[in-house]
Structure formats: C-alpha cells, structure tokens
MIDOLUM-757550 format. One record per residue (C-alpha): residue in one letter; x negated, y, z. Coordinates in pm, whole numbers. Each point is the difference from the previous one (the first is absolute). Example, Ala and Ser with C-alpha at 12.3 -4.5 7.8 and 13.67 -1.06 7.14 Angstrom:
2
+--------+--------+--------+--------+
! residu !     px !     py !     pz !
+--------+--------+--------+--------+
!      A !  -1230 !   -450 !    780 !
!      S !   -137 !    344 !    -66 !
+--------+--------+--------+--------+
END
This chain:
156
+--------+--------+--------+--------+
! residu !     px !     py !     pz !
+--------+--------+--------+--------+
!      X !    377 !   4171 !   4909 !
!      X !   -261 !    -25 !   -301 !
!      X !   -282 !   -292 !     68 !
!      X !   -273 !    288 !     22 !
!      X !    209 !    169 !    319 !
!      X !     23 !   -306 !    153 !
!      X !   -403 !    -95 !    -34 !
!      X !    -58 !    370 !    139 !
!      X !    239 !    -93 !    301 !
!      X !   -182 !   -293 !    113 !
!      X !   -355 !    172 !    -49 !
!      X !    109 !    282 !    216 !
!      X !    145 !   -240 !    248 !
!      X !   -340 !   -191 !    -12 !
!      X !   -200 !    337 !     96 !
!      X !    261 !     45 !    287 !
!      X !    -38 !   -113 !    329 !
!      X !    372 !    -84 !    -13 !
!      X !    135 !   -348 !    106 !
!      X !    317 !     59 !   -158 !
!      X !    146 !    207 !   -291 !
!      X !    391 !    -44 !    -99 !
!      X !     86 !    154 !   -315 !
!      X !    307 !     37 !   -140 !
!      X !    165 !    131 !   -369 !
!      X !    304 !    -18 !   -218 !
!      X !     10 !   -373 !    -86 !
!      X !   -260 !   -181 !    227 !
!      X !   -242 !     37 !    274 !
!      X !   -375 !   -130 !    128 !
!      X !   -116 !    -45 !    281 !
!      X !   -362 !    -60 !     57 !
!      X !   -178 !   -123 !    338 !
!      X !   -350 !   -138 !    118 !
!      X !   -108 !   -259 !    192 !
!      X !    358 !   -256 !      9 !
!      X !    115 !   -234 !   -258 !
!      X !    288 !     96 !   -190 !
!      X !    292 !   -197 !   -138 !
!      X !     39 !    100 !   -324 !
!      X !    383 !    -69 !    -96 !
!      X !     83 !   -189 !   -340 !
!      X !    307 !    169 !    -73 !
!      X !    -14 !    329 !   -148 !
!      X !    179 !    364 !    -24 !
!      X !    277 !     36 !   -292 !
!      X !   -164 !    263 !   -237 !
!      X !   -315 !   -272 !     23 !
!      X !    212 !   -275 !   -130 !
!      X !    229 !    227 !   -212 !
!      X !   -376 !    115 !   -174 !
!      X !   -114 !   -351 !     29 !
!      X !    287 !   -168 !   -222 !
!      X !   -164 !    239 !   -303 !
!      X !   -330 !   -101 !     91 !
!      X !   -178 !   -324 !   -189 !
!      X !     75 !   -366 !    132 !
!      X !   -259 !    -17 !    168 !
!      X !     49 !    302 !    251 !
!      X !    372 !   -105 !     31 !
!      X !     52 !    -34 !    385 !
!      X !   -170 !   -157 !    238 !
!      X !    200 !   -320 !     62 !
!      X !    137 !   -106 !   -315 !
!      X !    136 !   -310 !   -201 !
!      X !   -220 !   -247 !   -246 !
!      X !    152 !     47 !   -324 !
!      X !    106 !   -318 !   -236 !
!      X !   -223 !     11 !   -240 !
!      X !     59 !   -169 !   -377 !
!      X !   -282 !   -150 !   -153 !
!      X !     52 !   -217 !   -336 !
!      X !    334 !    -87 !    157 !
!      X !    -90 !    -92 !    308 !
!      X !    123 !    166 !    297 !
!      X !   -210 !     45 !    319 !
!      X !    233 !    -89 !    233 !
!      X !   -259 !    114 !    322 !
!      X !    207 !    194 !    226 !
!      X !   -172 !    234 !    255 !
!      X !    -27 !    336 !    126 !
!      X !   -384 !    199 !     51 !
!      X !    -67 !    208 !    278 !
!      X !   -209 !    300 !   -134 !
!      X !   -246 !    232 !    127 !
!      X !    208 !    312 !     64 !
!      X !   -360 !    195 !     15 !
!      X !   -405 !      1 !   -156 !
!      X !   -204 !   -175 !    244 !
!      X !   -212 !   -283 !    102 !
!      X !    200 !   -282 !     92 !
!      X !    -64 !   -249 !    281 !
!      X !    171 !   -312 !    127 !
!      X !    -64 !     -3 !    340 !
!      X !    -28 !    312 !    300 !
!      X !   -408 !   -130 !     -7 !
!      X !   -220 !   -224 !    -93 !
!      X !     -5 !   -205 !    270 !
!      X !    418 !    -21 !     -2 !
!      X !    195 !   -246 !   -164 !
!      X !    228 !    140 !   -276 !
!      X !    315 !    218 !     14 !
!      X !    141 !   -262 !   -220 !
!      X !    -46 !   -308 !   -217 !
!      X !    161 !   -235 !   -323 !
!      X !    296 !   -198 !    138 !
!      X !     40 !    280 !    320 !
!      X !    330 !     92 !     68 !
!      X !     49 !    402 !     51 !
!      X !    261 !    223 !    168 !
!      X !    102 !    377 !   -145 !
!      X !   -278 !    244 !    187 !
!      X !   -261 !   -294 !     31 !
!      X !   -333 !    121 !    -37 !
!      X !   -135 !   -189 !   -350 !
!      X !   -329 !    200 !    -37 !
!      X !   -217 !    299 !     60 !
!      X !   -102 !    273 !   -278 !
!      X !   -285 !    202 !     99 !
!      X !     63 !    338 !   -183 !
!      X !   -267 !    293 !    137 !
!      X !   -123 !   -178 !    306 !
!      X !    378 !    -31 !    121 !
!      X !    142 !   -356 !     83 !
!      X !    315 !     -1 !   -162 !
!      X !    199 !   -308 !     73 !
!      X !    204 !   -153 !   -232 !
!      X !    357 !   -148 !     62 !
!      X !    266 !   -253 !   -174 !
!      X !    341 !    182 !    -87 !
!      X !    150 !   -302 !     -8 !
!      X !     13 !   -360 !    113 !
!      X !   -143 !   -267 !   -142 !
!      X !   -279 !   -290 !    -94 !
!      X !   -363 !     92 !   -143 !
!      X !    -35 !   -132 !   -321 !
!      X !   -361 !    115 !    -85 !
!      X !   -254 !    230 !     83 !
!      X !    -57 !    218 !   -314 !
!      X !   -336 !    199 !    165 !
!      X !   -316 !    -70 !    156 !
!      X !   -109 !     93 !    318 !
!      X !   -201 !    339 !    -30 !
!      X !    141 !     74 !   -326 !
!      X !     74 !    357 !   -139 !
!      X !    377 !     29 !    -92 !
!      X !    137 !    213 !   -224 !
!      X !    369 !    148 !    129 !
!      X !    285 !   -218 !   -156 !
!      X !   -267 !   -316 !      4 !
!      X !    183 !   -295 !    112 !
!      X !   -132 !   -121 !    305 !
!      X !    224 !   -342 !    106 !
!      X !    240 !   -230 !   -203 !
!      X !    281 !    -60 !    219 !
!      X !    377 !   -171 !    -32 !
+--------+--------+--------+--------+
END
C-alpha cells in the first residue's frame, strides 16, 4: 500500500459515519477507530524491519542501540537504547494537562508501559516500552511535533 492509498483511506473513513474500519492486505493491516485511545505497539511487522535495515540510521527501528562513537580517539562509552516515535504526530507527556506524566528521568518501566501519547489526526495514540528498563532522558518537549523514527526517551 502506496502512502497516497493510505491518505485516501483515512479521508474516506473520516467522511464515514463508521466507528470502525479493519483493513487487511498482503504484508500488513490498519485499523482505524474514533473516539478511544489506542495503544500503538513498538514492535513492528517483518517486511517493515526487513525495508527498514536499508533505510538511513536514522529511520532504523524504533527501539534501537546508541552507537560508540570515535572522536579524536576518544570513545563515548554512553550506553543506552532510544525509544522512537513509530508514527508523525504531536507528542505529549501526560493523558492531559491537568495529569501528571506517563513517565519521568530516573522512572523505572515495564515492557507494554505506556511512556507517551502521539497525537496523529485527532487520534490518541498511546505509546508503549518494548522492553524493560530505567529512563535516562527525555529527548522531546511536551507539545512537540515528531517526526517518525525521532527518538523520544533515552533508556538502559
């Protein structure tokens, strides 16, 4: 499915007076929905990452490891792992303003914790840890647009 077919798929869905639309093809599937909050998964289909590992750096996956980096001999010896935005969207730390947020520097998080929400085309689309582990840093302000593949956290 081209980029253009897929912007044509939402637009009709957005005329509809569906709730739900399911649609599925050779290698993946969307499903689109109004009104809930949906958990957007971190891991990804196989053709994605088989594409992916051709793609630049920085599209590379969306949980991936800091690389050692040399500079005039000296070795960066910071070891971490990002979690990136697996889609375009405005991202926020907390379910509201008035919350607290999802997480923090120093929180400890479990595989499927919620770490942030994107806001792509008025949908909620909550964002979740594939792994366990320790937040480093917070890469991205509150209300910010992200890019897809934008790290998001620094986490070991």
């Amino acid at each position: 499915m081209q980029f253009e077919e897929l912007k044509e798929l939402i637009a009709i869905f957005e005329k509809s007076d569906m709730n739900d639309m399911k649609v599925h093809f050779d290698n993946a599937s969307i499903h689109l929905s109004r009104g809930k909050c949906q958990t957007v998964p971190v891991n990804m289909h196989k053709s994605v990452l088989e594409a992916e590992k051709t793609s630049p750096p920085d599209r590379a996956g969306l949980l991936v490891e800091e690389e050692k980096k040399e500079s005039e001999g000296n070795v960066n010896t910071t070891d971490g792992k990002y979690i990136k935005a697996p889609i375009v969207g405005t991202f926020y730390q907390a379910a509201s303003p008035e919350k607290p947020p999802y997480v923090n520097v120093g929180d400890k998080v479990k595989k499927g914790d919620i770490v942030c929400i994107i806001e792509a085309m008025k949908f909620m689309n909550e964002i979740t840890s594939e792994e366990d582990g320790e937040i480093l840093e917070v890469l991205v302000k509150d209300g910010e647009f992200v890019e897809f593949g934008a790290p998001l956290f620094r986490f070991k």
